[in-house]
C-alpha positions in Angstrom: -18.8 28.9 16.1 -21.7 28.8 13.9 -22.0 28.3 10.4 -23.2 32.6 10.2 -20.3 33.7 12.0 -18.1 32.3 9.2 -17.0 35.3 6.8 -18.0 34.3 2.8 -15.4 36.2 0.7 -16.1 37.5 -2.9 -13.6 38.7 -5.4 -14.5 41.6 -7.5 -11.7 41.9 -10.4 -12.3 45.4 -12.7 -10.7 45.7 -15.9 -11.5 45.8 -19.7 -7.9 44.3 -20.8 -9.3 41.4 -18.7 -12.4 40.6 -20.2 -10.8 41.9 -23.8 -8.0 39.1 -23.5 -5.6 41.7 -23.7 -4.6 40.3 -20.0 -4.7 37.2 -18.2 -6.1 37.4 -14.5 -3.8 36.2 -12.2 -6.4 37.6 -9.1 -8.7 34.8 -8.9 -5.7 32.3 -8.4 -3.9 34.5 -6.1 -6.5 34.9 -3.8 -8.0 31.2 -3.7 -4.4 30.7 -3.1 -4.1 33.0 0.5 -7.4 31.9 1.1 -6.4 28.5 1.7 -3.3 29.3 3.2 -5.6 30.6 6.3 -7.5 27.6 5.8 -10.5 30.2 3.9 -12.5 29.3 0.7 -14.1 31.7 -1.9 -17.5 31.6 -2.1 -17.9 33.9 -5.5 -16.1 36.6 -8.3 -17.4 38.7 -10.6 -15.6 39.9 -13.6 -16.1 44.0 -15.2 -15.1 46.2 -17.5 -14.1 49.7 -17.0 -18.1 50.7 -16.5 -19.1 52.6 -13.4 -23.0 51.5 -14.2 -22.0 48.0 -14.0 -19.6 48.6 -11.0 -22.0 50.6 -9.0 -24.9 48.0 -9.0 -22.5 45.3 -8.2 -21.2 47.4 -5.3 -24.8 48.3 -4.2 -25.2 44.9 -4.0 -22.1 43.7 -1.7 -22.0 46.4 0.3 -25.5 45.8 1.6 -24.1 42.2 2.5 -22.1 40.8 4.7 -19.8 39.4 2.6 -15.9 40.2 3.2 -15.6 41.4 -0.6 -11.7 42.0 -2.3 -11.7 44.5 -5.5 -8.9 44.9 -7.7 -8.7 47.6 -10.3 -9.9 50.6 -11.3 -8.5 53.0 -8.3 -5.6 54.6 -10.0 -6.1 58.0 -11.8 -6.6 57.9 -15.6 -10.1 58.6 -17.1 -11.1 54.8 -17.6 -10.2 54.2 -13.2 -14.2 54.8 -11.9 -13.9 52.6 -9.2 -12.8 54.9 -6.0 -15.4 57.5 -7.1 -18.6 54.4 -7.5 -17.7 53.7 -4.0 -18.4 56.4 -2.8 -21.8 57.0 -5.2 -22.2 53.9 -3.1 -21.6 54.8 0.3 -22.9 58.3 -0.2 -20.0 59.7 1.2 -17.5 62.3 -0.5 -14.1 61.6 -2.1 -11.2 63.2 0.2 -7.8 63.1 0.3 -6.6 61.2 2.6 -4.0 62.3 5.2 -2.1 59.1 5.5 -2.4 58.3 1.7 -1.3 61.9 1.0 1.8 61.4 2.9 2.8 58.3 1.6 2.3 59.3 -2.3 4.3 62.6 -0.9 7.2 60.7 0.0 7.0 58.2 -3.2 7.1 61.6 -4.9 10.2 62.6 -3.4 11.6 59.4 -3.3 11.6 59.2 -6.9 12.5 62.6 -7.6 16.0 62.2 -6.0 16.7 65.3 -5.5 15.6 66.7 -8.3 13.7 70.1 -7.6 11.6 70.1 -10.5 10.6 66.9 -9.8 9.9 67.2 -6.3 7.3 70.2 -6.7 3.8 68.7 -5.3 2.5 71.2 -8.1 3.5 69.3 -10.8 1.1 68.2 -13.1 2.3 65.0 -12.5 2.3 64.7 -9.1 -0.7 66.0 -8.7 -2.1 63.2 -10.6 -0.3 61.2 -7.8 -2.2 62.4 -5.0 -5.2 61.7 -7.1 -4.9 58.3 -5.9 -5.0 58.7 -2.6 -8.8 60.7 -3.3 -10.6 57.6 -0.8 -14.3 57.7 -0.1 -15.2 59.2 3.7 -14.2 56.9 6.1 -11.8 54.8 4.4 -8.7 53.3 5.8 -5.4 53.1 3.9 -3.9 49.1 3.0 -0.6 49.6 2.9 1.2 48.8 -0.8 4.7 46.9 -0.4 5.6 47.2 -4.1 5.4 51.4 -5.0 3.6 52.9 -1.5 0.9 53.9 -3.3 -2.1 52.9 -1.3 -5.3 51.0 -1.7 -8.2 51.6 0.9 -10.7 49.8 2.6 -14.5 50.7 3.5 -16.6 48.6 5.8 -15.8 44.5 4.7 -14.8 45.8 1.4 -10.6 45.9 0.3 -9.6 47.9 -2.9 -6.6 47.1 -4.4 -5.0 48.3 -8.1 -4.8 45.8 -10.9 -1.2 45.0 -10.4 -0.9 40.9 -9.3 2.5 41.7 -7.7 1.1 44.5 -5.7 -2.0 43.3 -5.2 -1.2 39.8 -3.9 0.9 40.9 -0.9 -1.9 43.5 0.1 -4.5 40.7 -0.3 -2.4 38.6 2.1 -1.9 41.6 4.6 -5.6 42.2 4.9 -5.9 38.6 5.8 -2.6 37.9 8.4 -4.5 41.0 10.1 -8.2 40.7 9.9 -9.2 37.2 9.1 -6.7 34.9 10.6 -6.8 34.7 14.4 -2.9 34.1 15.7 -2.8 32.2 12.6 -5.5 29.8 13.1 -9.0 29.7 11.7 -11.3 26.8 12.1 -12.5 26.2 8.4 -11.1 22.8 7.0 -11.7 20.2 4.1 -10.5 17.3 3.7 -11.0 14.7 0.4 -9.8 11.6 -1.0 -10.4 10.0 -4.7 -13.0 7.3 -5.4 -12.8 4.8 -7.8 -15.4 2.6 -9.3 -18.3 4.2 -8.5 -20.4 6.7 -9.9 -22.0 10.1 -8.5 -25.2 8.7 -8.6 -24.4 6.2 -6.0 -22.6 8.8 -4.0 -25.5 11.3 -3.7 -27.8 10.1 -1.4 -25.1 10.0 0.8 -23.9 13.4 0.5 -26.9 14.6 1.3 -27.2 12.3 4.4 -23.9 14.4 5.9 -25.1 17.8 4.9 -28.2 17.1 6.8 -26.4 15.8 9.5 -24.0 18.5 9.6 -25.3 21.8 8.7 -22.2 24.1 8.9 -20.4 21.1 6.5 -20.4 21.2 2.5 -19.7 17.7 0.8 -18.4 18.5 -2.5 -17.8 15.5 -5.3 -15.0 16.8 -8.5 -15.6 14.1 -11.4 -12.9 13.2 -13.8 -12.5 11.2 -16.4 -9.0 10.8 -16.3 -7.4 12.6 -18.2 -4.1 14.4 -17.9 -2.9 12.3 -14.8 0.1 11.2 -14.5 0.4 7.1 -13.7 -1.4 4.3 -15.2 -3.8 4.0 -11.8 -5.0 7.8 -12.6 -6.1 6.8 -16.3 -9.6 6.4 -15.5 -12.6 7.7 -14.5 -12.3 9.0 -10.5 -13.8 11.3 -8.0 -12.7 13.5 -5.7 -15.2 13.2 -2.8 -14.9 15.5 0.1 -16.2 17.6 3.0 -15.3 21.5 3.9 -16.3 23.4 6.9 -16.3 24.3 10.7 -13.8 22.7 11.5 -15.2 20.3 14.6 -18.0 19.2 12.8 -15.3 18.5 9.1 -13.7 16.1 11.2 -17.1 14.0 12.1 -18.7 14.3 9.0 -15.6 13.2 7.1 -15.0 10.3 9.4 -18.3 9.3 8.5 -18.1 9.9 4.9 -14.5 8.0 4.6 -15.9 5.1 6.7 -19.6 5.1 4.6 -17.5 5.1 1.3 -15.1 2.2 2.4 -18.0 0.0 3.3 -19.6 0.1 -0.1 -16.5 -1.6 -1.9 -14.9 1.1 -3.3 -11.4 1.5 -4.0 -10.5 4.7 -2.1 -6.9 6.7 -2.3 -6.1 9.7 0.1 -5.0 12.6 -1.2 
């Protein structure tokens, strides 16, 4: 496997009351989070408000990549949700109801109307609002939604989910079990240990020696000055030196590393 045919995932999370404070993303945790449960690594986020200007060039942008790209927010049905209708400004393709979305919002409908006439009556102003959400750009495909039934939709490499961590997560982690993890098994690893008495300086030239080396390999080096750790042996400065990547060439280029790292004298504890 090459280091090209390795999908680079993005995470695109939409929401004023995020960038206002008035929330706390829990999105960006959550998915570097599945992401390394199928041994995956994000390789960027963004962060909008409710602004379809700002969402639409961003899209324009992802879409014309390769880039495997999870969205959260901004697909339910109130006036300050643009993101289902910049998707399709993007894709240049219409907004339609969607026959699998419409029968799943139908039966949430009726589902919560137990039995209730009234509230079983599609023509509700309310319910209409409901199918609203399952308005998907041409083309898309339905993810299902655990938590409510109410679906998000896929175009192309790109996921759309609603702002809702505890529906969004389990959708997130669907989309992965059955797209991006083969029986389980993908072949990105990283491995690290902690350095002690030695400085990044030192340790640069050779990082760079295995990147060279190994081209589908990233050596990454986390500084710390030892703070917060718990036991007298973490109270000072340390690094956390390691190597992520395909995963035959991980296991060279950190055998290497370990080895190159032991020989210089430096006190070295696995994580």
């Amino acid at each position: 496997m090459s280091e090209k045919s390795i999908a680079k995932f993005g995470l695109i999370v939409i929401g004023d009351e995020i960038l206002s404070g008035k929330r706390q993303d829990a999105h960006f945790s959550n998915m570097t989070k599945l992401l390394g449960q199928y041994h995956l690594s994000l390789d960027w986020a963004h962060y909008l408000g409710d602004n379809p200007t700002a969402i639409v060039a961003l899209l324009q942008q992802t879409m014309a990549s390769e880039d495997v790209v999870f969205c959260t927010g901004g697909i339910g049905a109130t006036p300050d949700d643009h993101t289902r209708r910049c998707v399709a400004q993007v894709a240049g393709v219409p907004l339609m109801l969607h026959p699998e979305a419409e029968a799943l919002i139908a039966q949430r409908i009726l589902d919560l109307a137990n039995g209730d006439a009234k509230k079983s009556d599609f023509s509700q102003v309310e319910n209409r609002r409901r199918f609203e959400m399952g308005m998907f750009p041409a083309g898309a495909q339905v993810i299902p939604n655990g938590y409510n039934s109410i679906p998000g939709f896929s175009l192309g490499r790109h996921y759309f989910f609603p702002g809702f961590p505890v529906m969004t997560e389990p959708m997130m982690d669907w989309v992965l079990k059955n797209f991006y993890a083969r029986d389980g098994r993908v072949d990105w690893q990283e491995y690290s240990f902690f350095v002690f008495g030695v400085s990044e300086a030192i340790l640069t030239p050779l990082m760079e020696d295995i990147e060279q080396q190994y081209p589908g390999v990233k050596v990454f080096s986390l500084p710390s000055l030892g703070e917060g750790q718990r036991g007298a042996q973490w109270a000072r400065p340390h690094i956390e030196l390691g190597v992520k990547g395909i995963e035959v060439d991980v296991t060279r280029a950190w055998a290497q590393l370990s080895a190159a790292v032991r020989a210089s004298g430096a006190e070295v504890i696995s994580v």
